[in-house]
Backbone as XML, in Angstrom:
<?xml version="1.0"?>
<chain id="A" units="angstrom">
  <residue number="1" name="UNK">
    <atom name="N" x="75.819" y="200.349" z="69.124"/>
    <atom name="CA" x="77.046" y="199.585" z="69.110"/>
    <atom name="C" x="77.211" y="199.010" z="67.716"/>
  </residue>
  <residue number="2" name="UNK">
    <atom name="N" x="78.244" y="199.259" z="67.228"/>
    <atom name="CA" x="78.394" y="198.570" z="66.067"/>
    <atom name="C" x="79.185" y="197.339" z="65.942"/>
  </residue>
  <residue number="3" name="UNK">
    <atom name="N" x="78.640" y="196.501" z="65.071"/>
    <atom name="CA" x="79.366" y="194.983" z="64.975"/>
    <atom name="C" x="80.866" y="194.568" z="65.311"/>
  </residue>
  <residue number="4" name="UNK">
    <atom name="N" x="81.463" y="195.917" z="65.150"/>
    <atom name="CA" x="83.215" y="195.732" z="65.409"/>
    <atom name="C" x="83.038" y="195.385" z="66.946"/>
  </residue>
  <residue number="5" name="UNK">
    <atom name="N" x="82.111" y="196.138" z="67.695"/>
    <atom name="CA" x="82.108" y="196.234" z="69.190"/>
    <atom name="C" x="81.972" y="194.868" z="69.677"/>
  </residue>
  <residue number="6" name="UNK">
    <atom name="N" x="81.129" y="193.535" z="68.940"/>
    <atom name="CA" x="80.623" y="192.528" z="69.171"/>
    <atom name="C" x="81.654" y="191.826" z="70.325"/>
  </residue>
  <residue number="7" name="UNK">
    <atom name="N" x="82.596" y="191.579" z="70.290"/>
    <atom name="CA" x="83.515" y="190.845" z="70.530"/>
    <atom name="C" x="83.931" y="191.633" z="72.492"/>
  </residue>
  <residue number="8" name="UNK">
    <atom name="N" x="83.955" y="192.991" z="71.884"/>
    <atom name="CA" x="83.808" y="193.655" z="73.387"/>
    <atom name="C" x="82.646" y="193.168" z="74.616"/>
  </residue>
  <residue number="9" name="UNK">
    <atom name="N" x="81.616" y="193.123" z="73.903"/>
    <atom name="CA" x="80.058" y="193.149" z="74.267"/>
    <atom name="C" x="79.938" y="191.449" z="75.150"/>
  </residue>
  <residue number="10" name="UNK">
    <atom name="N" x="80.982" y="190.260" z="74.040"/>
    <atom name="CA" x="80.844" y="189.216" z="74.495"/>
    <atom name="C" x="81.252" y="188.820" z="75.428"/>
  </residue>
  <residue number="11" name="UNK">
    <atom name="N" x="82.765" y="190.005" z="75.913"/>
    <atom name="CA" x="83.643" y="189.493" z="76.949"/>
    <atom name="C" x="83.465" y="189.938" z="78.208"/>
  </residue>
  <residue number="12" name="UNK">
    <atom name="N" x="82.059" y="190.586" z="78.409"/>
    <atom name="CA" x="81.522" y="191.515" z="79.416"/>
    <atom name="C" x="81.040" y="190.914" z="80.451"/>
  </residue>
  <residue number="13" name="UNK">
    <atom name="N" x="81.062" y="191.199" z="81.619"/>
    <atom name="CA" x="80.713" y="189.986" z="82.531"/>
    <atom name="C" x="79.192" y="190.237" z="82.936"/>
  </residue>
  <residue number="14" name="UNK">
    <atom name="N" x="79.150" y="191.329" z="82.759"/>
    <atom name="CA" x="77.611" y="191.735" z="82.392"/>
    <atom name="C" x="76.969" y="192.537" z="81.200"/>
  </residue>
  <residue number="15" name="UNK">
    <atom name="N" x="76.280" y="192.000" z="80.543"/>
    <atom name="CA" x="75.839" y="192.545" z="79.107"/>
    <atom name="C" x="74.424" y="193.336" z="79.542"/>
  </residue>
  <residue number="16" name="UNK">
    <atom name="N" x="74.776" y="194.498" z="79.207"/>
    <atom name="CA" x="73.982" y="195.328" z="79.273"/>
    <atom name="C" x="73.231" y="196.205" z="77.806"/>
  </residue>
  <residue number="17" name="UNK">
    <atom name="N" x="72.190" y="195.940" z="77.140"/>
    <atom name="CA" x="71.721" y="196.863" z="75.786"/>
    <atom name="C" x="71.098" y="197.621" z="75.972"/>
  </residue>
  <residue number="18" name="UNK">
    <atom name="N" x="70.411" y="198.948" z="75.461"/>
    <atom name="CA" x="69.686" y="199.740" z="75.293"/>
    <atom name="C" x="68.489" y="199.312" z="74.617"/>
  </residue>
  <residue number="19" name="UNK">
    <atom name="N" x="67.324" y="199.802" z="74.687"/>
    <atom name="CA" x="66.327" y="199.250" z="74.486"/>
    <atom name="C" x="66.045" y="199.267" z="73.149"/>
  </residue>
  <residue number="20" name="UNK">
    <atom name="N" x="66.599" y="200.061" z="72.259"/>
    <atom name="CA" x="66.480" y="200.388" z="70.714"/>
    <atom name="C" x="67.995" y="200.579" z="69.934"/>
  </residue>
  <residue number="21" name="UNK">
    <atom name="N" x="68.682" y="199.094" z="70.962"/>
    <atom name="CA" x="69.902" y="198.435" z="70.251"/>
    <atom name="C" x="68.787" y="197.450" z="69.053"/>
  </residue>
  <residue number="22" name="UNK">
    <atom name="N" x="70.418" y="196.650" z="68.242"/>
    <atom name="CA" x="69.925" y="196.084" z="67.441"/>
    <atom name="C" x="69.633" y="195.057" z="68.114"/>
  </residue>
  <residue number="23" name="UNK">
    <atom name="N" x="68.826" y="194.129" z="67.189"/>
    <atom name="CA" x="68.074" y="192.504" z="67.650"/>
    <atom name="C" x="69.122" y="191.693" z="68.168"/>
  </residue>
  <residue number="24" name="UNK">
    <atom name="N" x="70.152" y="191.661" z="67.141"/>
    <atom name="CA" x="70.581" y="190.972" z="67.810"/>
    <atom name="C" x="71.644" y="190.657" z="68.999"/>
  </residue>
  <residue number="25" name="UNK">
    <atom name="N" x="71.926" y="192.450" z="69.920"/>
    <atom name="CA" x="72.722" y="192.758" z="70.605"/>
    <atom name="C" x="71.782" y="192.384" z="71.445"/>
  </residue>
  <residue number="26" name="UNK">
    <atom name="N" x="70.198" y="192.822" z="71.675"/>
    <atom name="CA" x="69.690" y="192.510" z="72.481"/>
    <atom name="C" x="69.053" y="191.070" z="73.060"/>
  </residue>
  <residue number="27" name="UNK">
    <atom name="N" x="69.087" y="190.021" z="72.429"/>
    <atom name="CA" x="69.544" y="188.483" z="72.127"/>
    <atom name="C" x="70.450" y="188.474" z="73.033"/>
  </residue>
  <residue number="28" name="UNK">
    <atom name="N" x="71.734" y="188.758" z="73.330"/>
    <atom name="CA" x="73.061" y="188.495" z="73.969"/>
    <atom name="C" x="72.709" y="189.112" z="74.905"/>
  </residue>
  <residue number="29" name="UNK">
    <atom name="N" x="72.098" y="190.024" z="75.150"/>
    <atom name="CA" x="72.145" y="191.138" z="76.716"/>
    <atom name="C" x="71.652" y="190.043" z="77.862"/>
  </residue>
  <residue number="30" name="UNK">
    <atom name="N" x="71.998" y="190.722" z="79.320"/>
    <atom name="CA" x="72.210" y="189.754" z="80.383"/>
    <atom name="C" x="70.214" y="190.663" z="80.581"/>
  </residue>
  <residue number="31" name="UNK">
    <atom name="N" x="70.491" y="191.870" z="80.222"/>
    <atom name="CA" x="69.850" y="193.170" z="80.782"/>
    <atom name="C" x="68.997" y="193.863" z="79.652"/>
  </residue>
  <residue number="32" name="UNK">
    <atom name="N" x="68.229" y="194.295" z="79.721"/>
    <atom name="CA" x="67.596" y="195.413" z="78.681"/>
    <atom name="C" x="67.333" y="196.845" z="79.128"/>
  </residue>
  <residue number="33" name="UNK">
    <atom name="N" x="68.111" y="197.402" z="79.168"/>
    <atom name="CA" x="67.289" y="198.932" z="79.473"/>
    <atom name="C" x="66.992" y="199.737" z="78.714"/>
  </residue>
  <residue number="34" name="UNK">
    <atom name="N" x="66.279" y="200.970" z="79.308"/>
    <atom name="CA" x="65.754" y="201.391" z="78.546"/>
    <atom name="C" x="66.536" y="202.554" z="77.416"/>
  </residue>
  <residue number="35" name="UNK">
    <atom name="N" x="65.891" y="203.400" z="76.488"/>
    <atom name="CA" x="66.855" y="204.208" z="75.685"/>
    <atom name="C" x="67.785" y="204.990" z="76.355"/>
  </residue>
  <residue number="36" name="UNK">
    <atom name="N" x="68.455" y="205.451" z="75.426"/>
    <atom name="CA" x="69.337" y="206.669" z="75.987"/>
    <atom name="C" x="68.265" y="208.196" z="76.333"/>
  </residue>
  <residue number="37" name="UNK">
    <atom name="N" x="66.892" y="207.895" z="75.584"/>
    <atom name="CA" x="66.072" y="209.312" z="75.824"/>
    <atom name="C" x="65.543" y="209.637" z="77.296"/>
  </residue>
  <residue number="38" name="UNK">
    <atom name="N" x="65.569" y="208.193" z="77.492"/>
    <atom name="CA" x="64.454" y="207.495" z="79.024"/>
    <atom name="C" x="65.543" y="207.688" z="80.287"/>
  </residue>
  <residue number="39" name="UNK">
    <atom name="N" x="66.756" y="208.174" z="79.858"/>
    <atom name="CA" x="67.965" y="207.548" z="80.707"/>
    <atom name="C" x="68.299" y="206.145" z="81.262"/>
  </residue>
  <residue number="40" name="UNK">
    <atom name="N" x="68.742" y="205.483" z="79.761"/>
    <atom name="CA" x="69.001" y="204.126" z="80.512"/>
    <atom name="C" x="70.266" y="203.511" z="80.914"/>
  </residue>
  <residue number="41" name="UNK">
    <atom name="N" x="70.882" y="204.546" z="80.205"/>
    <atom name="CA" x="72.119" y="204.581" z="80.986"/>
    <atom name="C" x="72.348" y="204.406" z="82.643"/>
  </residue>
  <residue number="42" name="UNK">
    <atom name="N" x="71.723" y="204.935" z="83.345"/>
    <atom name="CA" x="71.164" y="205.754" z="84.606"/>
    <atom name="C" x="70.838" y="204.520" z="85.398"/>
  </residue>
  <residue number="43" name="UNK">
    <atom name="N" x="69.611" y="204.224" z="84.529"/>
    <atom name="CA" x="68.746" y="203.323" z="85.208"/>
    <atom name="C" x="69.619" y="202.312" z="85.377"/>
  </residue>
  <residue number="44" name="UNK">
    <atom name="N" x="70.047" y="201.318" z="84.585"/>
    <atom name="CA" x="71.577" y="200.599" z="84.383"/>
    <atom name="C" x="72.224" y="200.645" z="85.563"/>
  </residue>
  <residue number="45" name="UNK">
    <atom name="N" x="72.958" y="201.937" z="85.933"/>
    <atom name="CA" x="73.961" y="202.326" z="87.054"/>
    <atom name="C" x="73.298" y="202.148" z="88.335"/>
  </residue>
  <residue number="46" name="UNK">
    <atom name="N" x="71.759" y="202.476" z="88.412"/>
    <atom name="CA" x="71.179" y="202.698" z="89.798"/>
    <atom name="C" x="71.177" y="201.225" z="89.734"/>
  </residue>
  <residue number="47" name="UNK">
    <atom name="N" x="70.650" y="200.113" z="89.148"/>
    <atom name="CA" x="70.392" y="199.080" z="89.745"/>
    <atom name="C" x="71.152" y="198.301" z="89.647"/>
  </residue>
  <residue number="48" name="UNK">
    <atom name="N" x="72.335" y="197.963" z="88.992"/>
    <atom name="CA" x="73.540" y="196.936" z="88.859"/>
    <atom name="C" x="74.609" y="198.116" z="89.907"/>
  </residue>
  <residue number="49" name="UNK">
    <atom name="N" x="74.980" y="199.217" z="90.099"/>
    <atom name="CA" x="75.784" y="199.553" z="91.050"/>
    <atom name="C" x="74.850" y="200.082" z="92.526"/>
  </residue>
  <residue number="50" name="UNK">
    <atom name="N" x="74.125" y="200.291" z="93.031"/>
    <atom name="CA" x="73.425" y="200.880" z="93.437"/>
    <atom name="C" x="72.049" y="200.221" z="94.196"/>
  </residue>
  <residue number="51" name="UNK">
    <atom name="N" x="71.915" y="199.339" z="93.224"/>
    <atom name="CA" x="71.255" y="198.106" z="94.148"/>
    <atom name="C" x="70.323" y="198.842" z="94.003"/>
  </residue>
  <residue number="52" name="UNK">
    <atom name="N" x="69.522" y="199.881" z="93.219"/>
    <atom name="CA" x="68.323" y="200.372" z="93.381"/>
    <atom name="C" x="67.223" y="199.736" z="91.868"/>
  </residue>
  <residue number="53" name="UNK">
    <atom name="N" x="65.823" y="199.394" z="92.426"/>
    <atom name="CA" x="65.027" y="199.354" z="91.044"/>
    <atom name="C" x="64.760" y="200.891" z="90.157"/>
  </residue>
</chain>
């Protein structure tokens, strides 16, 4: 995410980062998951929509 995005990121009702976002996106996150390599996208969806760990 780049810094322009910041403002998007803040108005989110849930903040969600990737695990090898920058420091300080991940500071603001509600959430940490994991990379995009690990599928954290995924993981993200299963447990905030999905109710799954």
């Amino acid at each position: 995410m780049d810094g322009n995005d910041i403002s998007m990121f803040e108005s989110a009702g849930l903040r969600i980062a990737m695990e090898n976002a920058e420091e300080y996106l991940k500071k603001k996150a509600d959430y940490i998951t994991t990379s995009n390599n690990e599928s954290g996208v995924a993981k993200a969806i299963k447990k905030f929509v999905f109710n799954e760990e």
